[in-house]
PDB file of N, CA, C and O in Angstrom:
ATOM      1  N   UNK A   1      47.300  52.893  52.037  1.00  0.00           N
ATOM      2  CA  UNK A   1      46.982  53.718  50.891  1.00  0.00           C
ATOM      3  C   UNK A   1      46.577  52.849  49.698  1.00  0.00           C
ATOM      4  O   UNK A   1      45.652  53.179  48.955  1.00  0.00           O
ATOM      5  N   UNK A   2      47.273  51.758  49.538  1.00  0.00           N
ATOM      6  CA  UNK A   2      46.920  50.874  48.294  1.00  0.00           C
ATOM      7  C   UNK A   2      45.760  50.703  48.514  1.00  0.00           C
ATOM      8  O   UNK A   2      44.953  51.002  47.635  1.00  0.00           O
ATOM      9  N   UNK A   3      45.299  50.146  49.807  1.00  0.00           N
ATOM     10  CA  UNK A   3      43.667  49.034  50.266  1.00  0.00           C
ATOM     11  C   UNK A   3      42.623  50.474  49.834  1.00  0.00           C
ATOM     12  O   UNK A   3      41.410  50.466  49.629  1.00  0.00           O
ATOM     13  N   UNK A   4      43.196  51.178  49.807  1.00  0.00           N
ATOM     14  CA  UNK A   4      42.065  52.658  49.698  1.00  0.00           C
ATOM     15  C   UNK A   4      41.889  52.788  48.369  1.00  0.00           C
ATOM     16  O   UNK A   4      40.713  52.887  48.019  1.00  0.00           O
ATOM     17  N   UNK A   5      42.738  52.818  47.495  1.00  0.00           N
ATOM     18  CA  UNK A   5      42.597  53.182  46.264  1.00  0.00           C
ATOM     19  C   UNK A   5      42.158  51.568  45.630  1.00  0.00           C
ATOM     20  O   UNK A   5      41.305  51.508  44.744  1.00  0.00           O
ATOM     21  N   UNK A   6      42.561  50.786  45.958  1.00  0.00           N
ATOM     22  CA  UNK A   6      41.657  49.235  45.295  1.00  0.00           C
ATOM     23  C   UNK A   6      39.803  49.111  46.098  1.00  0.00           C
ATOM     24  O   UNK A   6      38.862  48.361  45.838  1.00  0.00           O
ATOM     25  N   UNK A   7      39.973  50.257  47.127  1.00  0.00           N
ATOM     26  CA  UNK A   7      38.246  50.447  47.585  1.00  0.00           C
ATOM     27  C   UNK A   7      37.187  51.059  46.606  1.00  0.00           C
ATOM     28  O   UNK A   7      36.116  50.787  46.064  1.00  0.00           O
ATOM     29  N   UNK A   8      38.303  52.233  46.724  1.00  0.00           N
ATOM     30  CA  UNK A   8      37.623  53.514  45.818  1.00  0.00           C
ATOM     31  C   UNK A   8      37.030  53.050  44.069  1.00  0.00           C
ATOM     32  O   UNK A   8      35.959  53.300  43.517  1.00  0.00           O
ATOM     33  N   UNK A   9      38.198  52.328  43.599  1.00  0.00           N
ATOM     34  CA  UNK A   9      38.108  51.433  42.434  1.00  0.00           C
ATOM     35  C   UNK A   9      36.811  50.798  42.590  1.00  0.00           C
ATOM     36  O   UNK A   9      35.868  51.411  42.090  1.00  0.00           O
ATOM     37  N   UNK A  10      36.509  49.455  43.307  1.00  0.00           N
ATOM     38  CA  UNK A  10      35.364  48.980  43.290  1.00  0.00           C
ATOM     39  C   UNK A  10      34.214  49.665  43.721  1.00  0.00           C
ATOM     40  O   UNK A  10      33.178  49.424  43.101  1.00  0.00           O
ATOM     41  N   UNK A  11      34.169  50.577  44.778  1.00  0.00           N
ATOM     42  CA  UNK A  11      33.057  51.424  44.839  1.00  0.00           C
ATOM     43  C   UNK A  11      32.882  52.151  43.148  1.00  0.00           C
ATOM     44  O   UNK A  11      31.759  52.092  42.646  1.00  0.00           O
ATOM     45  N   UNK A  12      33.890  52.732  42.441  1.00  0.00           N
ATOM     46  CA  UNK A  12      33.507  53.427  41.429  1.00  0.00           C
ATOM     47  C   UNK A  12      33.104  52.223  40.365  1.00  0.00           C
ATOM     48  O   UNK A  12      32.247  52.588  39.560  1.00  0.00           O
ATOM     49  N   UNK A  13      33.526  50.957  40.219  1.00  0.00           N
ATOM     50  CA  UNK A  13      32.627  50.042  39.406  1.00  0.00           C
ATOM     51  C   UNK A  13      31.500  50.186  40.057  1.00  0.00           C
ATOM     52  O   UNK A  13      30.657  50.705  39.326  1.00  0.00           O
ATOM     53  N   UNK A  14      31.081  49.936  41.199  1.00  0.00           N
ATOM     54  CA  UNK A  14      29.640  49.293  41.297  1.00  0.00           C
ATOM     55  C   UNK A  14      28.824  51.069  41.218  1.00  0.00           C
ATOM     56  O   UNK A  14      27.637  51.028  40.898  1.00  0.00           O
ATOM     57  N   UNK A  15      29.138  51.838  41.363  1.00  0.00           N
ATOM     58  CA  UNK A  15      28.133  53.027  41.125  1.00  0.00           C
ATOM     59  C   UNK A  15      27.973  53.298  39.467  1.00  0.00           C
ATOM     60  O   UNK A  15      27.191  54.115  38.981  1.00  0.00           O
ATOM     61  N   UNK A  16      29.003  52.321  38.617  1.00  0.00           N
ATOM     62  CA  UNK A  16      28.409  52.392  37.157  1.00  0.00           C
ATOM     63  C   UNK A  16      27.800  51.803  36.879  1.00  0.00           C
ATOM     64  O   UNK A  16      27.626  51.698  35.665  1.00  0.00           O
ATOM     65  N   UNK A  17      26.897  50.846  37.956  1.00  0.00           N
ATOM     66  CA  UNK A  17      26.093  49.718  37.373  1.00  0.00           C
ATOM     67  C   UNK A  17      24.641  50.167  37.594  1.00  0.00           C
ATOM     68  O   UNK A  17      24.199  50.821  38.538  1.00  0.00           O
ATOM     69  N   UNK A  18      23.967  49.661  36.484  1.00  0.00           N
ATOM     70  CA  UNK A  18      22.232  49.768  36.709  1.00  0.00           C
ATOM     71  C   UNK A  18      22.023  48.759  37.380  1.00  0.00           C
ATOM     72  O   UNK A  18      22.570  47.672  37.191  1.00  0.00           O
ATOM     73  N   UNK A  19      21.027  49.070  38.428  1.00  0.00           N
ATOM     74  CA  UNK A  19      20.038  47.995  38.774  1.00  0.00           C
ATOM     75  C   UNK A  19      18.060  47.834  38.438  1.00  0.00           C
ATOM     76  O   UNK A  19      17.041  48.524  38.470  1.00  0.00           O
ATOM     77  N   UNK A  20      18.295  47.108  38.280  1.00  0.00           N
ATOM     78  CA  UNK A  20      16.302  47.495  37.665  1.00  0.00           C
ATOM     79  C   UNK A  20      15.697  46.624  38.072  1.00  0.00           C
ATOM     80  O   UNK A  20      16.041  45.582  37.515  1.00  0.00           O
ATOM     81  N   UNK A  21      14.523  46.412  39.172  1.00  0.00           N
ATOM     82  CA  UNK A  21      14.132  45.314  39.679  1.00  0.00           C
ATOM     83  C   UNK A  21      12.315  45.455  39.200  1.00  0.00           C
ATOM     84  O   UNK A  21      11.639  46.454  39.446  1.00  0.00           O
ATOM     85  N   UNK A  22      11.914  44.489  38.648  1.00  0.00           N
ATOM     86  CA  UNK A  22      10.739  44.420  37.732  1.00  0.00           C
ATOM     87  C   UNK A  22       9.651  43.940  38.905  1.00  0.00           C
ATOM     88  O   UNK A  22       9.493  42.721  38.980  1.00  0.00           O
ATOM     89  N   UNK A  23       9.029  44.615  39.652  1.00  0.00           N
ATOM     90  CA  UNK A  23       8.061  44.106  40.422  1.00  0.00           C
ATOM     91  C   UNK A  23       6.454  43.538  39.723  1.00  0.00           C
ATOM     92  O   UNK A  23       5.605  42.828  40.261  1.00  0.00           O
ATOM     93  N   UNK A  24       6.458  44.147  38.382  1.00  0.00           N
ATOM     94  CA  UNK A  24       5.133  43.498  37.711  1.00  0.00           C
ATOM     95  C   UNK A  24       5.233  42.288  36.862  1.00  0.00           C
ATOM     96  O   UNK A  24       6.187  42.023  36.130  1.00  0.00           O
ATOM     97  N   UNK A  25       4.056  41.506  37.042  1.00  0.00           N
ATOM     98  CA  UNK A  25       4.378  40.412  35.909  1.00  0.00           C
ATOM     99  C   UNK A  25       5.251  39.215  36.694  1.00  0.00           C
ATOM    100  O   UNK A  25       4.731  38.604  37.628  1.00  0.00           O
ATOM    101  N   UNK A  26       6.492  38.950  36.289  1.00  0.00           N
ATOM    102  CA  UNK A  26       7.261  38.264  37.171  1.00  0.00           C
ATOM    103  C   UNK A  26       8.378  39.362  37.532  1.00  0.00           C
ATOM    104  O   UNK A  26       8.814  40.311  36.880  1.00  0.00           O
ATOM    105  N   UNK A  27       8.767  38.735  39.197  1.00  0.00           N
ATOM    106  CA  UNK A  27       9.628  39.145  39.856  1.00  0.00           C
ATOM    107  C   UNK A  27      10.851  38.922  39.209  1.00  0.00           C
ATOM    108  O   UNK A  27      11.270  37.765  39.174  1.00  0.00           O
ATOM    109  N   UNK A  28      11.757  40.184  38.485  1.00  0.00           N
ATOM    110  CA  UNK A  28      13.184  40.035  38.641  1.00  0.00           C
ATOM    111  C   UNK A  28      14.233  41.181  38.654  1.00  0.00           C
ATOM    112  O   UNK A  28      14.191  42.406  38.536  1.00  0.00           O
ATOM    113  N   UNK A  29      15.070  40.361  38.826  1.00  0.00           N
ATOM    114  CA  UNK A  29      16.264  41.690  39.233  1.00  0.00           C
ATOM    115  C   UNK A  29      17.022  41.798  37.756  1.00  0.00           C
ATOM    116  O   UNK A  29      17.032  40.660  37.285  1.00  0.00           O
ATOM    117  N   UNK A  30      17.405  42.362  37.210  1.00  0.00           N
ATOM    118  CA  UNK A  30      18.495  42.903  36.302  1.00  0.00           C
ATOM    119  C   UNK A  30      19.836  43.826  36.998  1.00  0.00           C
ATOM    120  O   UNK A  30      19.888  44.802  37.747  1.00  0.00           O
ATOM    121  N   UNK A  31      20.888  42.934  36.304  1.00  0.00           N
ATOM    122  CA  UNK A  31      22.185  44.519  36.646  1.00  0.00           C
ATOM    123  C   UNK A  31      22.848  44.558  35.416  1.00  0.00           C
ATOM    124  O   UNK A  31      23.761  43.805  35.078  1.00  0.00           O
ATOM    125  N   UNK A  32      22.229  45.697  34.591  1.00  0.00           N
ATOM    126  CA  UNK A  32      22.786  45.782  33.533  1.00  0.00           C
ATOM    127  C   UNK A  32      22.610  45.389  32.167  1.00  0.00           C
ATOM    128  O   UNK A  32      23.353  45.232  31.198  1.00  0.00           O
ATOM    129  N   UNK A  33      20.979  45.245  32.483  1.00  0.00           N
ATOM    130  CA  UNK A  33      20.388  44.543  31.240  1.00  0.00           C
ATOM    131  C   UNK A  33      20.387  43.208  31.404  1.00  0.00           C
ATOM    132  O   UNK A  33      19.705  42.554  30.614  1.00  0.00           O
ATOM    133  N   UNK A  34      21.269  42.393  32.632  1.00  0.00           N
ATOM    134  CA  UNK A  34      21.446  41.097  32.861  1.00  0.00           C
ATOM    135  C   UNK A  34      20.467  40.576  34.047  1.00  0.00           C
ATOM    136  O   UNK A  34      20.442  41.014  35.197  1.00  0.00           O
ATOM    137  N   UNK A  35      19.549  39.385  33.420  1.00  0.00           N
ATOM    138  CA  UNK A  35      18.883  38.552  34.736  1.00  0.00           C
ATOM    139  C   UNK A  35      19.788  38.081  35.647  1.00  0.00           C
ATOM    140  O   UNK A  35      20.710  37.444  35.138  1.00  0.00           O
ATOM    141  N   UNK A  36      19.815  38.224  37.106  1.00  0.00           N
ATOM    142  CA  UNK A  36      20.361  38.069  38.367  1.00  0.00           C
ATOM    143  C   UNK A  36      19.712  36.435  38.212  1.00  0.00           C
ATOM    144  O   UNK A  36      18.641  36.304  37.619  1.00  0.00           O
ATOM    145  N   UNK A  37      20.387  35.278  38.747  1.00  0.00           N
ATOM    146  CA  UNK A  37      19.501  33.940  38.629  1.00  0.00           C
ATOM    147  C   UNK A  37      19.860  34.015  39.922  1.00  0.00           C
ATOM    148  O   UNK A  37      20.699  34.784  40.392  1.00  0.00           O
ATOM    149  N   UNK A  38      19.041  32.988  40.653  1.00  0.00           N
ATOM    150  CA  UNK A  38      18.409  32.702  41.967  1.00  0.00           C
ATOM    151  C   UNK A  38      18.951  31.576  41.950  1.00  0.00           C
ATOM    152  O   UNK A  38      18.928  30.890  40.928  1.00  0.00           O
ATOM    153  N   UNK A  39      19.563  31.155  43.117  1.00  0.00           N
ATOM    154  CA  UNK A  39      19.865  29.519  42.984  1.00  0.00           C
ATOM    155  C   UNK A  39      18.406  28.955  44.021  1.00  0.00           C
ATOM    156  O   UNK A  39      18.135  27.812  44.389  1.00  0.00           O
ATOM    157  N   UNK A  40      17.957  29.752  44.178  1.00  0.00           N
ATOM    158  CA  UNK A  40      17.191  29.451  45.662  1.00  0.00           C
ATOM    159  C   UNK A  40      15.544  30.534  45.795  1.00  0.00           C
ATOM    160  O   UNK A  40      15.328  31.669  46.219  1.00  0.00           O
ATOM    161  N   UNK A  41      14.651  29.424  45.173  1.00  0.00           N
ATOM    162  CA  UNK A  41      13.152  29.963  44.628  1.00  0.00           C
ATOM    163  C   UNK A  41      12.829  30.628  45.830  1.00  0.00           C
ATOM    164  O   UNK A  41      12.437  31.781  45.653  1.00  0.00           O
ATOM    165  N   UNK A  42      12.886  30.176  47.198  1.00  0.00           N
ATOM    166  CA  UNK A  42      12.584  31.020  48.213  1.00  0.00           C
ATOM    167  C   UNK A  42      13.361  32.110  48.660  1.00  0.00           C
ATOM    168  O   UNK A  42      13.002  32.953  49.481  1.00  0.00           O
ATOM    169  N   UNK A  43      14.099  32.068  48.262  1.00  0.00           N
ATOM    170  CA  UNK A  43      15.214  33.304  48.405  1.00  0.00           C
ATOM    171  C   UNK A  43      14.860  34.443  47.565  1.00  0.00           C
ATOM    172  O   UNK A  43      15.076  35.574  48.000  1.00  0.00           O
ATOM    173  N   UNK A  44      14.411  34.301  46.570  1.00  0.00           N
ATOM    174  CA  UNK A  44      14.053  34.969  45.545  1.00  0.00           C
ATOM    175  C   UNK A  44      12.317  35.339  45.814  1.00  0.00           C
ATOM    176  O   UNK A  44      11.964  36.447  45.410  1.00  0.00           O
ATOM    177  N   UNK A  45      11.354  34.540  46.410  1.00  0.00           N
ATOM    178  CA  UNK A  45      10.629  35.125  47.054  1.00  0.00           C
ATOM    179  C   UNK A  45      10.591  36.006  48.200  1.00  0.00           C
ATOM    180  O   UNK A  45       9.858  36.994  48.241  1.00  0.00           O
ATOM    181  N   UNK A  46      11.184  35.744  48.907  1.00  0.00           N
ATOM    182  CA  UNK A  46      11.384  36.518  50.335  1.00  0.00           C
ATOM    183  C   UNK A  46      12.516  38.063  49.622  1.00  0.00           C
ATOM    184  O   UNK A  46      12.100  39.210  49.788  1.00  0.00           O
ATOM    185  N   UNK A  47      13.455  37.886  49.113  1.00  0.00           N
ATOM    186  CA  UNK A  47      13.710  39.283  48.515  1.00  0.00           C
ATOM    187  C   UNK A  47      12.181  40.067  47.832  1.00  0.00           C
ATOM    188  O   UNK A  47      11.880  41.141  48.353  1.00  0.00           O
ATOM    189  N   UNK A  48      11.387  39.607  46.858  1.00  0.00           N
ATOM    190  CA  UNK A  48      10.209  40.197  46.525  1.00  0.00           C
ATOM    191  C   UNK A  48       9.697  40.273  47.638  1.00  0.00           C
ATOM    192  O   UNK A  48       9.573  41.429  48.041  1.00  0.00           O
ATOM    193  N   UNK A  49       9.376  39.555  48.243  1.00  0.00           N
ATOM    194  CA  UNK A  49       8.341  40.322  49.638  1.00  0.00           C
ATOM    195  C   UNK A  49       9.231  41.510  50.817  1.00  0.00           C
ATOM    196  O   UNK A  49       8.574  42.252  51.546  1.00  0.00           O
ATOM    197  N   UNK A  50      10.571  41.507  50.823  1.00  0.00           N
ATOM    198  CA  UNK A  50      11.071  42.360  51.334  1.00  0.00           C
ATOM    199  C   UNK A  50      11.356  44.034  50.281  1.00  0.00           C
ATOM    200  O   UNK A  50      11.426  45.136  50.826  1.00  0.00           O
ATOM    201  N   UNK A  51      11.484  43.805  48.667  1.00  0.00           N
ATOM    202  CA  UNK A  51      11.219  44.798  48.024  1.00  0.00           C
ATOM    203  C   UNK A  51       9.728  45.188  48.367  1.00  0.00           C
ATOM    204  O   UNK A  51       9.701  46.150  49.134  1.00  0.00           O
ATOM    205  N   UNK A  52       8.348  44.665  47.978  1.00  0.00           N
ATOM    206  CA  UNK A  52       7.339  44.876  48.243  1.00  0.00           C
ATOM    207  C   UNK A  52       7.098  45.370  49.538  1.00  0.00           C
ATOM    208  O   UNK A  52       6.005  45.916  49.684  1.00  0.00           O
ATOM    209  N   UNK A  53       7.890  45.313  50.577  1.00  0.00           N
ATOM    210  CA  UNK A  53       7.419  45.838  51.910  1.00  0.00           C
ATOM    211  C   UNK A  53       8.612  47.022  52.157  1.00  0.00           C
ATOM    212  O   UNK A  53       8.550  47.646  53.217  1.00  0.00           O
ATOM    213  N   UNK A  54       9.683  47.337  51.207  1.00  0.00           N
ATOM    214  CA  UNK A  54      10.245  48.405  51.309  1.00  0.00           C
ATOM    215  C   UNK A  54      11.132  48.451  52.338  1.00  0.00           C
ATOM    216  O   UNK A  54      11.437  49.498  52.909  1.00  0.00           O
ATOM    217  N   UNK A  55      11.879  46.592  52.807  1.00  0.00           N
ATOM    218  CA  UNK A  55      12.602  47.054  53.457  1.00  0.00           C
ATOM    219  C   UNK A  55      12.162  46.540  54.863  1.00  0.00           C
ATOM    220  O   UNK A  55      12.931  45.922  55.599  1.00  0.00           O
ATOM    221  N   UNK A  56      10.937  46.821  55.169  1.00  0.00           N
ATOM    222  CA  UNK A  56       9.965  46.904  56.341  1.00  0.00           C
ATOM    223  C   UNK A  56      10.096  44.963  56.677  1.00  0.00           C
ATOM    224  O   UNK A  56      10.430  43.966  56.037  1.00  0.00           O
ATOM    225  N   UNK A  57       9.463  45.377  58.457  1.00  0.00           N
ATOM    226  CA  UNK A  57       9.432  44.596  59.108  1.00  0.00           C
ATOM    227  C   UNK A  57       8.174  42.858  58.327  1.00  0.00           C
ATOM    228  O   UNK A  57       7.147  42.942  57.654  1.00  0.00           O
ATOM    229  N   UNK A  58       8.920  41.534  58.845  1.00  0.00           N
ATOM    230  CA  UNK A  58       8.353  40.560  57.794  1.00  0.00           C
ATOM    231  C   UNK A  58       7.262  39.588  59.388  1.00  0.00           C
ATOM    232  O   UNK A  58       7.512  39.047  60.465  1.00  0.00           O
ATOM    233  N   UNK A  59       6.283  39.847  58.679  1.00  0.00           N
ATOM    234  CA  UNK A  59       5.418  38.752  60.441  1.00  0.00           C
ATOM    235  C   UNK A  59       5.548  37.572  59.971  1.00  0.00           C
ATOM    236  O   UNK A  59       5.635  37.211  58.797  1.00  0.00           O
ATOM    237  N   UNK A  60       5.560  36.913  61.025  1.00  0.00           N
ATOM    238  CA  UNK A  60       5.809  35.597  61.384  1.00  0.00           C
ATOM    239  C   UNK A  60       4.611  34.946  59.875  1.00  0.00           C
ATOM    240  O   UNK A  60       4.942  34.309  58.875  1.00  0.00           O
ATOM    241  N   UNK A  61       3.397  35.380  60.244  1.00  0.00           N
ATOM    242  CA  UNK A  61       2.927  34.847  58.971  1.00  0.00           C
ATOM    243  C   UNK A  61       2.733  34.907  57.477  1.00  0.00           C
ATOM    244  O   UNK A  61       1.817  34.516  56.752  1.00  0.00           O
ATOM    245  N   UNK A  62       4.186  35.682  57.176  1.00  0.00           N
ATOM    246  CA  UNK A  62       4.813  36.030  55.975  1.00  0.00           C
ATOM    247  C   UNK A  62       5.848  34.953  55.390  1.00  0.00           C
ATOM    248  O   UNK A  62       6.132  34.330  54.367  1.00  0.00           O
ATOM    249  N   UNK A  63       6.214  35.149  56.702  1.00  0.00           N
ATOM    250  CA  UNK A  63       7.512  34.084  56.305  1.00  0.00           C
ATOM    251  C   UNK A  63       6.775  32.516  56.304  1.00  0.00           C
ATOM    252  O   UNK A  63       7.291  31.687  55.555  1.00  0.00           O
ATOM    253  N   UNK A  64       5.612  32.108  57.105  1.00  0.00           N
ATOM    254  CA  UNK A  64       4.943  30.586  56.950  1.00  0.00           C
ATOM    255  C   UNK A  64       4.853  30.643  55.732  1.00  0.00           C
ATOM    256  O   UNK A  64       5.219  29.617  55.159  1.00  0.00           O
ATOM    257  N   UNK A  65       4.379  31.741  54.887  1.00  0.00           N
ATOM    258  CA  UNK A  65       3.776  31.630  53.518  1.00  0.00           C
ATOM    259  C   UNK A  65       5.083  30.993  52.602  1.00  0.00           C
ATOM    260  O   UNK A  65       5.097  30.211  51.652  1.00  0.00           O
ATOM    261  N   UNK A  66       5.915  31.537  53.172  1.00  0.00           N
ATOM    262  CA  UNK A  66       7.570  31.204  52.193  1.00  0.00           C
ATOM    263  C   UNK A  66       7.935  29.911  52.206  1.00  0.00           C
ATOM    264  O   UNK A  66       7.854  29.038  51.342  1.00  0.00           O
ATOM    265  N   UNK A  67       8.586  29.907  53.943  1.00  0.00           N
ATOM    266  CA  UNK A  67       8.581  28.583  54.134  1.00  0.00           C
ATOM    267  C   UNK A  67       7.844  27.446  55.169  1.00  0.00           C
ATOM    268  O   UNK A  67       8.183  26.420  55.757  1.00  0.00           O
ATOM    269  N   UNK A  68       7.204  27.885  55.088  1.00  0.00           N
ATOM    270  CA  UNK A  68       6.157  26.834  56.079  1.00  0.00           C
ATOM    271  C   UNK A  68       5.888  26.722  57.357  1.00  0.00           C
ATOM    272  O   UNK A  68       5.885  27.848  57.857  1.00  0.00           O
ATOM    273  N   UNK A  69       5.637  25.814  58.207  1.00  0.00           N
ATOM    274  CA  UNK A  69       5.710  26.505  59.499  1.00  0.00           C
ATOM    275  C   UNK A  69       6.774  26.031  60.136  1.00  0.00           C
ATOM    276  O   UNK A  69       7.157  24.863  60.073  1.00  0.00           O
ATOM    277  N   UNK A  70       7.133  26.651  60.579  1.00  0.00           N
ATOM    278  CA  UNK A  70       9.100  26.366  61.967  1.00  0.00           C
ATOM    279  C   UNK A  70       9.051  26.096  62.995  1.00  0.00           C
ATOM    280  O   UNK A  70       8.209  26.920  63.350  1.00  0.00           O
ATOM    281  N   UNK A  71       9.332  25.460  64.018  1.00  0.00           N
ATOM    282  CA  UNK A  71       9.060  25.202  65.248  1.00  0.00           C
ATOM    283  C   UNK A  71      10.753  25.792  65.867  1.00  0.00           C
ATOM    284  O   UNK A  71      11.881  25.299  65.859  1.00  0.00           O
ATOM    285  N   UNK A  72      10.227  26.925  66.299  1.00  0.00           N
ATOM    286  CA  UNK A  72      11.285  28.210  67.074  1.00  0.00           C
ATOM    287  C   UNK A  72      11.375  28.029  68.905  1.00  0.00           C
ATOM    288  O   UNK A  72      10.572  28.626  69.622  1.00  0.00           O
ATOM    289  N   UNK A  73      11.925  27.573  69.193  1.00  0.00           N
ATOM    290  CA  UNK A  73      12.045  27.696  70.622  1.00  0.00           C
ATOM    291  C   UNK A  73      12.466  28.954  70.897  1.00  0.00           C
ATOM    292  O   UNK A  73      13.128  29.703  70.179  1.00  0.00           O
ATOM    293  N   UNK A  74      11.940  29.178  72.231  1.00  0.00           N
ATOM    294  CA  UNK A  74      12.987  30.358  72.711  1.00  0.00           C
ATOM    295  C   UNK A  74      14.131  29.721  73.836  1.00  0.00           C
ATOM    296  O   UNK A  74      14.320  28.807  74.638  1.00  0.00           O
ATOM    297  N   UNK A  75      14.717  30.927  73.247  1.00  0.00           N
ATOM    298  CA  UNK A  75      16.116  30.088  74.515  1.00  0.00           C
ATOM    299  C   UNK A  75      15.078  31.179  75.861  1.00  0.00           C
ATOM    300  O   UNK A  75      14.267  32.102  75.793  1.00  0.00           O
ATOM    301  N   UNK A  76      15.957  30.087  77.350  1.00  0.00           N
ATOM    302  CA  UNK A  76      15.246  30.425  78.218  1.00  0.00           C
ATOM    303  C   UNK A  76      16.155  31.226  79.198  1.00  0.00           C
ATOM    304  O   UNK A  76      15.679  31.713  80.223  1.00  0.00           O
TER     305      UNK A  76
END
C-alpha cells in the first residue's frame, strides 16, 4: 500500500509538468520553461529525428547520417 501511494505521488508530479519540444529553428526540449541539456550531441539528434518521424521506424541510412557507418555482423 505504501509503494502505491509513493507511485501515485510521482505519477501526479510528472502529469503537472509541461513539456514543449521546439522542432523549428533549433531543436529543443523544455520541461517547464526549462532547457533539457544533452550531454550527448548525437543523442539529441537522433531524439529529433525520432520526434520528426513520430516515433516511426529509423533506416539504416538515417542512423549513418548520425553516426557514421557501423560494421554490424549478424550472429549466425
Amino acid at each position: 500500500m505504501k509503494g502505491e501511494k509513493r507511485m501515485y505521488s510521482e505519477l501526479t508530479k510528472m502529469e503537472e509538468k509541461r513539456i514543449v519540444i521546439r522542432t523549428f529553428g533549433y531543436f529543443d526540449i523544455f520541461v517547464d520553461g526549462e532547457t533539457i541539456p544533452f550531454s550527448c550531441k548525437k543523442a539529441k539528434e537522433l531524439l529529433a529525428l525520432l520526434v520528426d518521424r513520430r516515433g516511426g521506424f529509423v533506416t539504416t541510412g538515417m542512423r549513418s547520417v548520425i553516426y557514421g557507418r557501423m560494421n554490424v555482423q549478424k550472429k549466425e
